[in-house]
C-alpha positions in Angstrom: -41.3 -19.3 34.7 -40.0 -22.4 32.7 -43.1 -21.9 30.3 -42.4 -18.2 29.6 -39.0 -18.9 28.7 -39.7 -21.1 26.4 -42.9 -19.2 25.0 -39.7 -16.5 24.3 -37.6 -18.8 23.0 -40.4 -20.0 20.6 -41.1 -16.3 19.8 -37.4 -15.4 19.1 -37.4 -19.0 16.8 -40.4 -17.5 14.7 -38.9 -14.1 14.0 -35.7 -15.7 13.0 -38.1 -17.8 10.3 -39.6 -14.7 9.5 -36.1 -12.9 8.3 -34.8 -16.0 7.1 -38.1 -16.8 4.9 -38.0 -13.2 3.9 -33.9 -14.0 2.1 -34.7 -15.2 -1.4 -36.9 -12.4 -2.0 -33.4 -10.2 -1.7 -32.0 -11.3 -4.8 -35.1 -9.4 -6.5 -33.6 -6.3 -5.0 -30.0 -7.2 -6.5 -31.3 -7.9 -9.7 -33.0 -4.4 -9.6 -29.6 -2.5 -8.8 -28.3 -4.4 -11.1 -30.5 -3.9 -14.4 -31.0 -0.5 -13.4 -27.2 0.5 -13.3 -26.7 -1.7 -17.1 -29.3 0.4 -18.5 -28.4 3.4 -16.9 -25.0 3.0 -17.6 -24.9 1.6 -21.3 -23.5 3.1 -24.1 -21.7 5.5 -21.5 -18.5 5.4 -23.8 -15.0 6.5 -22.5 -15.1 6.9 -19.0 -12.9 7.7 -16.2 -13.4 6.4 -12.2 -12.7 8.5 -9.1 -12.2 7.0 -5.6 -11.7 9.1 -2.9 -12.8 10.5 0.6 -15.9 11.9 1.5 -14.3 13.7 4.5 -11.8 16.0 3.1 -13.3 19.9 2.8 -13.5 22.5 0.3 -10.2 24.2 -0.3 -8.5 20.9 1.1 -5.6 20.6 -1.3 -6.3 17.0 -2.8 -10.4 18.5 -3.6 -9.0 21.0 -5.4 -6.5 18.5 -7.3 -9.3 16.6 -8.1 -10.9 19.0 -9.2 -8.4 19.8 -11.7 -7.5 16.4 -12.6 -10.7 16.1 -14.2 -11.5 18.8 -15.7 -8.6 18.1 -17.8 -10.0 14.6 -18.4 -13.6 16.1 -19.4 -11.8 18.4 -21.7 -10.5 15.4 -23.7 -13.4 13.2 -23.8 -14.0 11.3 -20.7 -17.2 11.2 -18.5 -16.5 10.8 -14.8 -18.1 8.4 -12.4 -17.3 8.9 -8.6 -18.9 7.9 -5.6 -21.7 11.2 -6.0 -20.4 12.1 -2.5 -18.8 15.2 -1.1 -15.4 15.3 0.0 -12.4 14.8 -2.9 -15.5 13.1 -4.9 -17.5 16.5 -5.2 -13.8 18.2 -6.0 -13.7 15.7 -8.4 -17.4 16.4 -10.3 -17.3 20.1 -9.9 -14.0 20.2 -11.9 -15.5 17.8 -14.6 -18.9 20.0 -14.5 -17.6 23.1 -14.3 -15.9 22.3 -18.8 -19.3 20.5 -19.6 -18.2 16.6 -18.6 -21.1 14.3 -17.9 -20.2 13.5 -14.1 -22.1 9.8 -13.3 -22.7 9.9 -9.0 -23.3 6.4 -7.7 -24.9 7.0 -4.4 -24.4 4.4 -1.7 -27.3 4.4 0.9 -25.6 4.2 4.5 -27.2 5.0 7.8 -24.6 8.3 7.9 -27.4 9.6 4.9 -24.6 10.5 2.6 -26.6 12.7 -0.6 -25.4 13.4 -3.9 -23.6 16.1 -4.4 -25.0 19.2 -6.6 -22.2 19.2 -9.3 -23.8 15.2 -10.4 -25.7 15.3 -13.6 -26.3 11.4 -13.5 -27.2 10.3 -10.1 -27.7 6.7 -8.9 -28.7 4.7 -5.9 -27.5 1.9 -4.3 -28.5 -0.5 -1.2 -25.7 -2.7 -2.2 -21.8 -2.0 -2.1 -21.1 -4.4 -3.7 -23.5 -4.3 -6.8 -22.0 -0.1 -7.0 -18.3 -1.4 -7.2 -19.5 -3.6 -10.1 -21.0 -0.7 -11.8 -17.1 0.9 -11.7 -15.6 -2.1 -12.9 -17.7 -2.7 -15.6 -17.8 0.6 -16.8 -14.3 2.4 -16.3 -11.7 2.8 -18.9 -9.3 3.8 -15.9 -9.3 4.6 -12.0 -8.1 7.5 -10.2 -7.4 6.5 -6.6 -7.4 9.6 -4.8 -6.3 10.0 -0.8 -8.9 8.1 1.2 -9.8 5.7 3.5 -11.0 2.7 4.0 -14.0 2.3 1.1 -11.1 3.8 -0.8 -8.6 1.2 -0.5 -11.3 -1.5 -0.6 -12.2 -0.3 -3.9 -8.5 0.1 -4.6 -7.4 -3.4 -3.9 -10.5 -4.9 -5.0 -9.6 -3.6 -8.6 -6.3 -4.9 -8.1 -7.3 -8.6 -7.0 -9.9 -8.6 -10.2 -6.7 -7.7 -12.6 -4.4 -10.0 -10.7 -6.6 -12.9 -10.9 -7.0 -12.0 -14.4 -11.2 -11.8 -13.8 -11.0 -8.7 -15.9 -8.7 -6.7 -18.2 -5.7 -4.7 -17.3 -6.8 -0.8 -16.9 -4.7 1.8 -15.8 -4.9 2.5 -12.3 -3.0 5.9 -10.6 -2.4 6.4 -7.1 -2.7 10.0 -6.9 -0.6 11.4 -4.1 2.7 10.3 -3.5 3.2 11.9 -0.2 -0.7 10.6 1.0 0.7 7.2 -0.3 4.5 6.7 0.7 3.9 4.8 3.7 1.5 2.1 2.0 3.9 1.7 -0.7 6.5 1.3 1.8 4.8 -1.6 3.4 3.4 -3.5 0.1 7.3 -3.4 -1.6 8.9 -4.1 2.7 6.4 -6.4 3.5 3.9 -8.0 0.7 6.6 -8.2 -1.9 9.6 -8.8 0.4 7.5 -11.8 2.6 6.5 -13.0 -1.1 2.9 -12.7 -0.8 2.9 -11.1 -4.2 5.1 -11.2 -6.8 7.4 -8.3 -8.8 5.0 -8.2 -11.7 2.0 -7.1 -9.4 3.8 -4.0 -8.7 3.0 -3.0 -11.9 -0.7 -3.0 -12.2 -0.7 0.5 -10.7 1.5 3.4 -10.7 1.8 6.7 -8.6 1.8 10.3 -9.9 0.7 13.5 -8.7 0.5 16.3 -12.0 -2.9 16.3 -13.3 -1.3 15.9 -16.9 0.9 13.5 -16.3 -2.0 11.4 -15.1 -4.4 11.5 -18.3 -0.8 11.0 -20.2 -0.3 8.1 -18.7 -3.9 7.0 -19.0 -3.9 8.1 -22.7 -0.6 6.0 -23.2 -1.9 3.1 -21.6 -5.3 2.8 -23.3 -3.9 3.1 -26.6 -1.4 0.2 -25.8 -4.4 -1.5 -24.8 -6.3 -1.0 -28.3 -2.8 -1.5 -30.2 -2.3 -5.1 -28.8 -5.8 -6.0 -29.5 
C-alpha cells in the first residue's frame, strides 16, 4: 500500500516535470501572437477601439448606439477594432460596415467558443488576453468604452493605469453611457478620489458622453490637441 502511494506520488512528480519542462517552449507561442498581430496590424492608420459586452442582443439599445457611433466614425476616416464578438461589439462592426469602414475583429479563444462575428473584414486570433489588449493599445488613436462587464472594465482600467503611469501616451477615452456608468463614477469620485487613492488630475484621463457626435467631436478635438502640442 505504502509502495503504491509512492509509485503515485512519483507519477504525479513526473507529470508535473512534464508541464513544467514543456513552459519555455510557450513564449514561442507569444512571440507568434505577437508578430502576427504587428504585421497584421501595421500601417493600419487612424483607428478607433470599441470595448463592450458580448451579451447584449440585437435591438438592445446600446448595440444599436454602437452601431451608430461608428458608422459616424467610419464616415470620417477611422477603421474600427473591437473585440470581433457579438453583443455591442457586432452593433459596433455592423454600423462601421454597413458605410464601407474596415472593421479589425480580434478574436479571443475561450472555452465559451466565442466566433467572429459576420460584419468583421479583418479577423484575428488570440490564445493570449493579454497579447490582444496589447494589440489595442498599440494600435488605437482612441477608445470607446461601451456598457460591459468585467473584460470591459479590465480593458478600461488597464488603459487608464498605462496613461497614468505615463507607459504610454494620453488618448482620448469615452465612457459611453452615462446612465450604464453613474454608479461607477459615483464610487471612483466618493471613494477612490475622496480616500485619495488617486488624485484630481486622474479624473481627467476619461470623460463621459452619450450622442454619437459629440463623441467623435471630442475625439477629433482631442487628437488634434494631441498633434498641435507635438
Amino acid at each position: 500500500m505504502i509502495e503504491q502511494k509512492n509509485e503515485n506520488v512519483k507519477k504525479k512528480k513526473n507529470l508535473s516535470d512534464e508541464l513544467s519542462s514543456d513552459e519555455p517552449w510557450r513564449i514561442f507561442r507569444i512571440m507568434s501572437e505577437v508578430v502576427d498581430g504587428f504585421e497584421t496590424l501595421k500601417g493600419v492608420g487612424k483607428t478607433v477601439s470599441l470595448f463592450g459586452s458580448a451579451a447584449l442582443p440585437r435591438g438592445h439599445e446600446y448595440y444599436d448606439l454602437a452601431a451608430e457611433t461608428t458608422a459616424l466614425f467610419a464616415k470620417d476616416g477611422y477603421s474600427l477594432i473591437t473585440g470581433g464578438g457579438s453583443g455591442v461589439m457586432e452593433g459596433a462592426s455592423k454600423g462601421a460596415h454597413e458605410v464601407g469602414g474596415k472593421t479589425i475583429g480580434l478574436n479571443i479563444i475561450i472555452p465559451s467558443g466565442q466566433t467572429v462575428n459576420q460584419y468583421t473584414t479583418v479577423p484575428m486570433e488570440f490564445r493570449y488576453f493579454f497579447v490582444r489588449k496589447l494589440m489595442f493599445v498599440k494600435y488605437s488613436n482612441a477608445l470607446l468604452v461601451f456598457p460591459g462587464g468585467f473584460g470591459t472594465l479590465d480593458e478600461f482600467f488597464e488603459a487608464l493605469t498605462l496613461i497614468q503611469t505615463e507607459k504610454i501616451d494620453p488618448l482620448p477615452i469615452v465612457l459611453v453611457g452615462t446612465k450604464y456608468w453613474k454608479d461607477m463614477m459615483s464610487w471612483i469620485k466618493g471613494t477612490l478620489l475622496k480616500e485619495g487613492a488617486i488624485e484630481e488630475k486622474d479624473m481627467e484621463l476619461f470623460t463621459v458622453l452619450d450622442e454619437p457626435k459629440e463623441i467623435l467631436d471630442y475625439v477629433n478635438k482631442f487628437l488634434k490637441k494631441k498633434e498641435e502640442n507635438k
